[in-house]
Every structure is written in C-alpha cells, then in structure tokens.
C-alpha atoms as one frame of an Amber mdcrd trajectory, in Angstrom:
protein
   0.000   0.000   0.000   1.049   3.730  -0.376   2.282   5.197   2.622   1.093
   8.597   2.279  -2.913   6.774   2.998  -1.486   6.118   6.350  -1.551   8.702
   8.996   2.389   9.496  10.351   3.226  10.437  13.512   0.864  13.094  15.283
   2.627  11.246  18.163   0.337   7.923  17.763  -2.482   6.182  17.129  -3.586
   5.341  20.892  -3.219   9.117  21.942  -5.246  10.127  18.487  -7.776   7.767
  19.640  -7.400   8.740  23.501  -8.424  12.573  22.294 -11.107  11.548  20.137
 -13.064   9.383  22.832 -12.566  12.650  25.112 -14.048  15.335  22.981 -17.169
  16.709  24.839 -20.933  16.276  22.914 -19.948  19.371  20.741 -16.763  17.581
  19.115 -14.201  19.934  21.188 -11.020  18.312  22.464 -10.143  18.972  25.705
  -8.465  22.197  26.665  -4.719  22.079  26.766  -3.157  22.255  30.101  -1.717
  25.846  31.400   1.870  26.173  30.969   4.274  27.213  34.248   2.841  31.375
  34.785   6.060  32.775  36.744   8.452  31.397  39.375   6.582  29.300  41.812
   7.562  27.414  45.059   6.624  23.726  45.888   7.762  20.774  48.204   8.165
  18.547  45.016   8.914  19.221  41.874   8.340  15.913  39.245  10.265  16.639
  35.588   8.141  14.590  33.232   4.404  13.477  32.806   5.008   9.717  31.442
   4.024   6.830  33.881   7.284   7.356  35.931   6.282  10.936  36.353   2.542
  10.203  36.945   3.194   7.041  39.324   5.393   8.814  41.160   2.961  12.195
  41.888   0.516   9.605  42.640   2.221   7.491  45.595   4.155  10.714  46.623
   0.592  12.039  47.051  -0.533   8.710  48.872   3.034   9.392  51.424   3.048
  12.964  51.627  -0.505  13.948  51.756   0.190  17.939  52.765   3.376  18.337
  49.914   2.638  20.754  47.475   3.639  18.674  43.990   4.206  19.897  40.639
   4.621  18.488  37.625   6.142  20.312  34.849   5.950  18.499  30.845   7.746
  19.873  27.851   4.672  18.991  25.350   1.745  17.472  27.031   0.935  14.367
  28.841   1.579  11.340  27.428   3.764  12.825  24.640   7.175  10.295  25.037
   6.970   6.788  25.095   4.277   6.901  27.497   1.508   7.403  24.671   3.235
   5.280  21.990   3.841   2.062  23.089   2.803  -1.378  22.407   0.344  -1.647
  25.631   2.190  -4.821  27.183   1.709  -4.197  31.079   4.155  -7.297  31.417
   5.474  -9.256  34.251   8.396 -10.090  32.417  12.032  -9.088  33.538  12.936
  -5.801  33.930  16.788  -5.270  32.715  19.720  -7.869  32.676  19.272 -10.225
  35.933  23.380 -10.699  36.040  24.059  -6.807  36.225  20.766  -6.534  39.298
  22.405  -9.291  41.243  25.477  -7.114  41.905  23.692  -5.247  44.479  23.718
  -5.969  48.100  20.499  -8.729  48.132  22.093 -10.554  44.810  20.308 -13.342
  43.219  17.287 -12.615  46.096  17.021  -9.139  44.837  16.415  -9.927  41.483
  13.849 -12.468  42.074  11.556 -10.075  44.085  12.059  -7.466  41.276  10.205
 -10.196  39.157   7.435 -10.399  41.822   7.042  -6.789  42.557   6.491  -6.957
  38.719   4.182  -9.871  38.185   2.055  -8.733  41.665   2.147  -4.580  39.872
  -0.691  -5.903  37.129  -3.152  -6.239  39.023  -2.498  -3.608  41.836  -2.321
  -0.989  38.244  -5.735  -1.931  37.118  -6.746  -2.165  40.383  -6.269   1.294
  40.639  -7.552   2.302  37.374 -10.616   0.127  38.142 -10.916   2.393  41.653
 -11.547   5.725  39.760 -13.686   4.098  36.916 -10.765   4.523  34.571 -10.987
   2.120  31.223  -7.999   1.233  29.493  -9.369  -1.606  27.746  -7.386  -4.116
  29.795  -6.900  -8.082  29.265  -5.140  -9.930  31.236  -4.262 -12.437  28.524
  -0.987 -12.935  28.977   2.104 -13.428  26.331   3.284 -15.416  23.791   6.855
 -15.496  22.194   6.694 -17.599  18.620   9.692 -19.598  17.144   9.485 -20.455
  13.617  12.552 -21.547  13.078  14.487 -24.297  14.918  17.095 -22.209  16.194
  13.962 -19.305  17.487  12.578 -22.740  19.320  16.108 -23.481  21.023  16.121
 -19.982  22.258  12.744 -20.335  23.152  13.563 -23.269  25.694  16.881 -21.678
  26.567  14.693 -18.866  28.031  12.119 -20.759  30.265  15.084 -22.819  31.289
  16.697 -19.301  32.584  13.328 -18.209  33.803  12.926 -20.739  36.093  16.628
 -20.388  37.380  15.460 -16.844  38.630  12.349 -17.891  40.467  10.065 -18.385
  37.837   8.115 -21.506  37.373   6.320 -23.848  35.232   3.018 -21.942  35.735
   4.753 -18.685  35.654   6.164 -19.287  32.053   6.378 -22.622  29.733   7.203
 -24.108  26.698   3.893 -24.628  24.424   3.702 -27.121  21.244   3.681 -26.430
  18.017  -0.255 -27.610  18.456  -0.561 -25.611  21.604   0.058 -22.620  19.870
  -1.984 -23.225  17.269  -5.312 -23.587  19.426  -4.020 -19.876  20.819  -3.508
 -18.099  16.991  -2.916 -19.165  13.524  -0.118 -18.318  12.182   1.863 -20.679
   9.383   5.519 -22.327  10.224   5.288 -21.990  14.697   7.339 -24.899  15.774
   6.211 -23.661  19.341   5.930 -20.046  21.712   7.102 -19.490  25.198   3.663
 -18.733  27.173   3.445 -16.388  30.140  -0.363 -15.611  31.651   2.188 -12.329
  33.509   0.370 -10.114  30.930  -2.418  -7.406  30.434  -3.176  -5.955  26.926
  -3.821  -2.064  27.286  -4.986   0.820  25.581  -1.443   2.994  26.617  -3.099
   6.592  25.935  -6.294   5.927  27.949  -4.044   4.499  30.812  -1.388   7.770
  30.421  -4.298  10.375  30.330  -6.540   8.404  32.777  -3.603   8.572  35.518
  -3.076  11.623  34.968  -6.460  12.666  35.663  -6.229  10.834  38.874  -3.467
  12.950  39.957  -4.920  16.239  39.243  -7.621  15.152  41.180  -5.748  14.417
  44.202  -4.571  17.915  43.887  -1.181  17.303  42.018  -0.525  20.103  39.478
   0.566  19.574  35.930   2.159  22.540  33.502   2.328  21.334  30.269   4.202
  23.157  27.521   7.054  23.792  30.342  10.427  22.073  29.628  12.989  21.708
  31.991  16.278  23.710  30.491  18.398  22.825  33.989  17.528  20.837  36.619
  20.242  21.976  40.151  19.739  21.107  43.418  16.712  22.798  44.742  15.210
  24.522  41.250  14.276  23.825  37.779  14.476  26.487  35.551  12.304  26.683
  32.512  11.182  29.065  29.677   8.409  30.557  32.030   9.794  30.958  34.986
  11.615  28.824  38.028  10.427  26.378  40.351  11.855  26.186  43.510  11.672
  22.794  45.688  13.364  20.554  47.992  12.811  17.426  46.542  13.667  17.375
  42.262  12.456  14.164  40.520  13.504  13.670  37.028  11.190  11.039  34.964
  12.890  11.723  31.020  13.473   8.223  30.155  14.900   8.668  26.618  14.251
  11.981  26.759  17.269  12.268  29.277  19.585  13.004  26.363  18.314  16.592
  25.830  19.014  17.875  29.367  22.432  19.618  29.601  25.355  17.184  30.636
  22.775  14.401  30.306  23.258  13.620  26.591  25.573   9.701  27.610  23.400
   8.803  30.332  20.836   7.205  28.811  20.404   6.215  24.938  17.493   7.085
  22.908  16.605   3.616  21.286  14.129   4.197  18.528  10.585   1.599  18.612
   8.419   2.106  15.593   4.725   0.865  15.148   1.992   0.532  12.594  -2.224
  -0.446  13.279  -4.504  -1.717  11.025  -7.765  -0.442  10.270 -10.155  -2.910
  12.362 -10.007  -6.542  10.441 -13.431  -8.146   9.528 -14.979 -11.198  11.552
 -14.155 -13.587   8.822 -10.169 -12.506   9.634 -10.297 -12.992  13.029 -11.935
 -16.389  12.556  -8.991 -17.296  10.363  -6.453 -15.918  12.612  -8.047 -16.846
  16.183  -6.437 -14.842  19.222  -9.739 -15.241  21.139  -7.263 -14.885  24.394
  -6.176 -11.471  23.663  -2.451 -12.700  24.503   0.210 -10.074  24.121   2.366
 -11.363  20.623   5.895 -11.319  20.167   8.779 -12.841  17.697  11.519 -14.841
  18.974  13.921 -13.601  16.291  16.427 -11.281  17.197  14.902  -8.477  15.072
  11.479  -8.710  17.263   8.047  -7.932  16.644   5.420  -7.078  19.344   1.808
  -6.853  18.891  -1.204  -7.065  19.763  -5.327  -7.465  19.832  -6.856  -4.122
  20.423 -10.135  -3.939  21.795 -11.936  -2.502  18.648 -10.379  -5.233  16.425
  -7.083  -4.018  15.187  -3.448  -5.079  14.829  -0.997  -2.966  16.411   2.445
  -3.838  15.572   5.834  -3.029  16.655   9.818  -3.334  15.714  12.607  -1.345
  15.666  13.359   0.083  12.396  15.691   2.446  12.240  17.321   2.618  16.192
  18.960   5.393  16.762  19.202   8.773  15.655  23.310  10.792  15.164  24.153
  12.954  18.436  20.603  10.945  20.313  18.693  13.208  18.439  14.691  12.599
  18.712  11.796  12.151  16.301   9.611  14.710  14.861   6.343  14.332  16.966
   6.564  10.521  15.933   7.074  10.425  12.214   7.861   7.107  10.582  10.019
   7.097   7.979   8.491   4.644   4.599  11.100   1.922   5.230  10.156   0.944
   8.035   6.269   1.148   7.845   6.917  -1.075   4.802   9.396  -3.664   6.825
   6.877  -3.602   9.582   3.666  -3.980   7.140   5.934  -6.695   5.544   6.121
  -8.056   9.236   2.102  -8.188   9.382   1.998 -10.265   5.771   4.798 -12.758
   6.582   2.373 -13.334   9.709  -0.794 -13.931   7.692  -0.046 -13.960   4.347
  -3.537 -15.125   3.216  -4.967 -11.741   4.970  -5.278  -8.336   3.312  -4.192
  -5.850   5.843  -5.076  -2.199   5.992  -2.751   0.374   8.004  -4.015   3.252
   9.814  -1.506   5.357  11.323   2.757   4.742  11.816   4.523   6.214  14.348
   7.868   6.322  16.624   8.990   6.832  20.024  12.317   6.353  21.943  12.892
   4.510  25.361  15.595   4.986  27.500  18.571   2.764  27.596  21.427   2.834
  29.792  24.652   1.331  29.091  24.594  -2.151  30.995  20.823  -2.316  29.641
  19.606  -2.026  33.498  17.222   0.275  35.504  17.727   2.381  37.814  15.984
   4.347  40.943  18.444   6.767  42.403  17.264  10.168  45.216  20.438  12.020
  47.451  18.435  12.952  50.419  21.904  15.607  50.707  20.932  17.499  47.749
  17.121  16.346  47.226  17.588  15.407  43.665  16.518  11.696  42.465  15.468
   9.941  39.001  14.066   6.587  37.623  14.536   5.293  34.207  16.182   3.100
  31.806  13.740   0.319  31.515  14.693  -0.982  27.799  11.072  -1.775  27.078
   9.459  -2.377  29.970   8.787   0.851  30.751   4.751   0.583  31.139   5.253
  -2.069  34.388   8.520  -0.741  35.679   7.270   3.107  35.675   4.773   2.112
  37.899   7.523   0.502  40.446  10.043   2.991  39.891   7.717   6.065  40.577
   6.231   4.052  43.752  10.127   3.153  44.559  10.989   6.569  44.424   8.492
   8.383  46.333   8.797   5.981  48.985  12.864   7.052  48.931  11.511  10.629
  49.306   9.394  10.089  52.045  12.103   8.510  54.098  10.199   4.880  53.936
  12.155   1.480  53.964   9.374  -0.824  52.186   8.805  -3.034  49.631   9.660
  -1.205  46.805  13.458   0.427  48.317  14.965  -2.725  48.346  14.552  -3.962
  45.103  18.103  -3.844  43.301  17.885  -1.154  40.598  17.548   1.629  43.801
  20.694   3.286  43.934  22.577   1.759  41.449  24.169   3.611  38.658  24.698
   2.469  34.855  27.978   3.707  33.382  28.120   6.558  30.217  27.540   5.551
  26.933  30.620   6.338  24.705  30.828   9.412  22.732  29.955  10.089  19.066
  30.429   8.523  16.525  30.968   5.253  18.709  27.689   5.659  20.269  26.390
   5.604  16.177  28.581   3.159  14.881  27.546   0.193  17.581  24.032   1.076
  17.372  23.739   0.451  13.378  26.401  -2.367  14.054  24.519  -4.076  16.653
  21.219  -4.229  14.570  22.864  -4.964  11.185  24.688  -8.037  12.713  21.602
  -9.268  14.358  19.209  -8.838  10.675  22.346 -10.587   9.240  21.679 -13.507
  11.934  17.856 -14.040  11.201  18.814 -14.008   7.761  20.934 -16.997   8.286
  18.551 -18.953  11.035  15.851 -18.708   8.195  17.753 -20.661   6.133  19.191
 -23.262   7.879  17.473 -26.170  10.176  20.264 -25.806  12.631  19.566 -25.455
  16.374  22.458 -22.799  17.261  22.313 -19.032  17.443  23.895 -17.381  14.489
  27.478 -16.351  15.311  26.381 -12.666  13.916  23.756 -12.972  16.813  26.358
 -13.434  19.262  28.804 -11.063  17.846  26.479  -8.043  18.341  25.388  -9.198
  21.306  29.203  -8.433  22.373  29.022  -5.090  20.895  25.713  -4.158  22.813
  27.132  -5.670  25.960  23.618  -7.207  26.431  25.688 -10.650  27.391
C-alpha cells in the first residue's frame, strides 16, 4: 500500500484515539493544560508526565498527603513513550538479571524485582478500576513464537533461565507447536514461550486516565514547560523557576536533551503501525480469542497485539537510533520501516489483506549495561528513575512508587529492590555511540537471515557477535 494513505506520527495512534473518545458532545477536544505562569515554590517538583512521572505524583501524594507537587511536561501528557507504546503491562524481567544481582540482596534481589512486577498488574488496574478509569485491559498474557528451529532453542533456553530466577512452570512454559496453534494461527510456529504475567492495554487511555487521577488528588501539571536545567533545589524553565526541595527527574529517553545528560541514557528508537479494524471472517482465520500479548523470537522482534476494537498494532525497531541521540519529529515514521513492519504483518498472515491506519515512533531509554535504575540524594534532594529498555509501562509504575517511597524517608517493599541506587555507566561518545548502534542491529538482521535458512539449532554467530558489541551478554 502507499504510505502517504497512512496517517504518520501526530505522536500515535492510541493518543489520536485517547483525544477523540474525550471530545465533549460538541466535538471539542479537551483544553490544553496551562503552561508554568512565573516562578513558583513547591515541596516537590516531578520533571516529566510519562508513567514514571505520573506514578510517582501519585504514591508521593498517597506518602506525603500535605506536599505541594508539581509536575512540569515539555509537550503534554503522554507525549514520550508513554503514549506510543505497544500496551504490554508485562510481568516479564525488567533489565539484565546478572548486572541486578550485583547489588547488596544478589540473586534474592532480582527475584523479588520479578514479583514486585508480576504482583504490579493487578495492583495498576486495580487502581484504574478504583476511579472508573478504562484502558481496555486483558489480562491475557504473552506469547513469544519460534518459527525456526534455532527461534525454538532460544525459546527453551529462556524458560530454562526463567525458572533459574524464580520463575516456574506456571509462571512461564514451553507450548507445542499444536498448543500454539489452538491460541492463533499463524503458518511455520514450531512452538511459543507462554506467560499468563500479561495485560493488553490501551497505553493513551491508561497515560491520560492517571493523569487525571493525579490532578484530582490535587497534584498540578504545567504542560508546555520544559525543563532547560535541573540543580539542586530549582528547575528552571522558559516561564519561569520552580523552587523545591525534593527534584524528581522522569525523562526516560528523553534524558539526552538535558544539559550534561546527553551519555546517560540512549534514545533507542521503537516504531509501530495499526490496522484499520479486520473483519470477523479474519479474526476467525487468525483466532487470538485470548487477547495474549504477541511477540517474535527472532532477534529483530516484533510485538503486537489485539486491540479492543479489532485491530493489529504492531511493533519493531526500524531504524534505532538517531546521530548525536537526536529525537523524532512528533513521531514520524520514515516509509522503510512502515513497509518492513507492514511486511512483518503479511509474513504473519499472508492469506490476509491488511489495511494500516496510522505509523509512528517513540524512543525509550537505555542505559549502558541495559539495566534500571531508581536513584534520590536525600543531601541534595535530587533523584530519578529510568532506563527500563522496554518495559517501561510495568517498571514506571515501580520505579515512581520506589521513588516516592525514597523521598518520604520509607524502607518498604519497593526500596529494596536492586535497581535503587545503582548507577549504569556513560555511553561512549559520538560517533561510537552511532557506529555500535547500526552495528549491533545490522549483525543481528544478518543472523535471522541466516537462522531462516538453515534447520540448525544454534544461534547465528552474527547474533552473538552483536550481542558483544551491545554488551547485552
């Protein structure tokens, strides 16, 4: 299909949607929030309105009932990856277990990261569920697909691992070839990993729903108010400063654009595409009555899934990373990748005639050793959460709850888990940061080329060779 029938960027589809389903009877959108209006003085000051942002205003809120908390956003709510995401509120890992189980409660620590994350779906819609929020949730869980023997051999490799971290059989398996087939249709699946650790979302209704909650609660949010410098005690911005003891930052891959910030955290580029809704005879032919979160076990990934008025929405890379960590323009998809991921969608179900609707792009945040982290200095009141490769829509909910626990001088739950005051070294500088990037993602399209074509078992030796240059293993 052309690409210019497909709506690009406008941020995404799900936030699109999210402002359409709020217009009032008269067909107008809801009023844009007030940027900052002059130099104002709070107890907390949040840098961000994403879920990290949002979660934590919303348990520092629950700990610090009489702070005064502000939240300042450079576009609007929901604008990062926040509002452009795949809508997998997962259970599944969040960074690289080996790295986590350097901190002080090791192997331990890890394992009740997994826990906090599994137990976090339901306490999220829960919540949502408490202030008649709907975000189109089912908790179908996940499945990973291997089509080709070596995708299967990784597939086993990876419940075998799960279950050395804590998992077990009914926390993730191995399914059959047949197995999977009763689940979805989908020609050549030798087999999937299956996890039930999964909700399908709407990510715009659950962005712009929390956000609401927080308002409501009293939490202030300025949008059109970037941070230009963030210094113990203030935040200065292009409408005046905000002074407070306590300084959250909640950028994710934003991160890169704050001064000195620009190694910290890498902004990896995720791309998406959604069909127009697919007829009843489709579905019939493809199945996915479960609603199960979808994913690829190649090393080029897909993610996808079921949307609650009958869609596809479909996810890859594409292109993953932008000279100097420069960002998109308000989510714009370039046509190669709309065509490799609408070529994704047909190698899928090639029998099926699919439709898109609207591309777009986002960036998450990725540290160096591919591991979150929770950080606040009670000395100089400044703290920040990020780096969640992915996972962000789980882990932003455990971060911001893990951070505004830190703040309120609580030791719970949530303080111990391992990513809370670690620290992931700098990324290199430019052009290294450019070069291993394109490297890493070449070498691993270079491997699924190869896997495709032969019956072996083993991972491609390109696999493992840019799995050396991310430093992922």
């Amino acid at each position: 299909m052309r690409t210019s029938e497909v709506i690009n960027g406008q941020v995404s589809f799900w936030m699109r949607d999210t402002a359409d389903s709020t217009r009032d009877p008269a067909g107008a959108a809801r009023p844009e929030r007030p940027p900052l209006d002059g130099d104002t003085t709070v107890d907390v000051c949040v840098v961000g309105a994403g879920y990290t942002g949002l979660w934590t205003a919303y348990w520092l809120r629950q700990a610090l009932p009489d702070a005064s908390i502000l939240v300042v956003e450079a576009r609007h709510v929901g604008y990062g990856a926040s509002g452009r995401n795949g809508g997998w509120l997962s259970g599944k890992m969040i960074g690289l277990p080996r790295h986590l189980a350097e901190g002080p409660r090791g192997r331990q620590g890890v394992v009740e990261l997994r826990r906090a994350a599994v137990d976090s779906l339901d306490e999220i819609l829960g919540i949502m569920a408490d202030h008649d929020i709907d975000v189109d949730a089912v908790h179908g869980g996940y499945l990973t697909i291997g089509r080709t023997p070596s995708e299967l051999a990784r597939l086993r490799a990876a419940v075998d691992a799960e279950h050395a971290w804590g998992m077990t059989e009914e926390d993730v398996r191995l399914l059959s070839a047949a197995e999977t087939a009763g689940r979805i249709s989908i020609d050549g699946v030798l087999g999937a990993l299956y996890s039930p650790h999964n909700v399908r979302l709407h990510p715009g209704k659950l962005v712009t729903g929390l956000a609401s909650v927080v308002e409501a609660a009293g939490v202030r949010i300025a949008e059109r108010t970037p941070a230009l410098d963030l210094r113990p005690g203030r935040v200065r911005t292009p409408h005046g400063t905000v002074t407070a003891r306590h300084i959250l930052r909640a950028t994710e891959g934003y991160t890169a654009r704050l001064p000195g910030r620009r190694r910290d955290m890498l902004p990896m580029n995720s791309s998406m595409v959604i069909t127009e809704p697919l007829s009843e005879a489709d579905w019939k032919a493809i199945g996915w009555a479960g609603r199960e979160a979808l994913s690829g076990a190649q090393h080029t990934y897909f993610y996808a899934q079921r949307t609650a008025d009958g869609r596809i929405a479909l996810g890859g890379r594409g292109l993953p990373y932008r000279f100097g960590s420069r960002l998109d323009q308000d989510g714009r998809l370039d046509r190669w990748t709309i065509g490799r991921l609408s070529g994704v969608l047909h190698g899928l179900w090639p029998g099926l005639r699919f439709r898109l609707a609207h591309a777009w792009c986002g960036s998450l945040g990725v540290p160096r050793d591919w591991s979150p982290s929770v950080v606040w200095d009670p000395a100089t009141g400044l703290g920040h959460a990020g780096g969640y490769v992915g996972q962000g829509v789980t882990a932003a909910y455990l971060a911001g709850r893990t951070l505004a626990d830190l703040v309120a001088g609580k030791d719970t739950r949530y303080t111990g888990l391992p990513w809370t005051g670690r620290r992931s070294p700098r990324w290199e500088p430019e052009p290294l940061r450019w070069l291993g990037s394109y490297a890493m993602y070449g070498l691993y399209r270079i491997a699924d080329l190869s896997e495709a074509t032969t019956r072996h078992e083993r991972t491609s030796a390109f696999a493992r060779l840019a799995d050396t240059v991310s430093g992922r293993h």
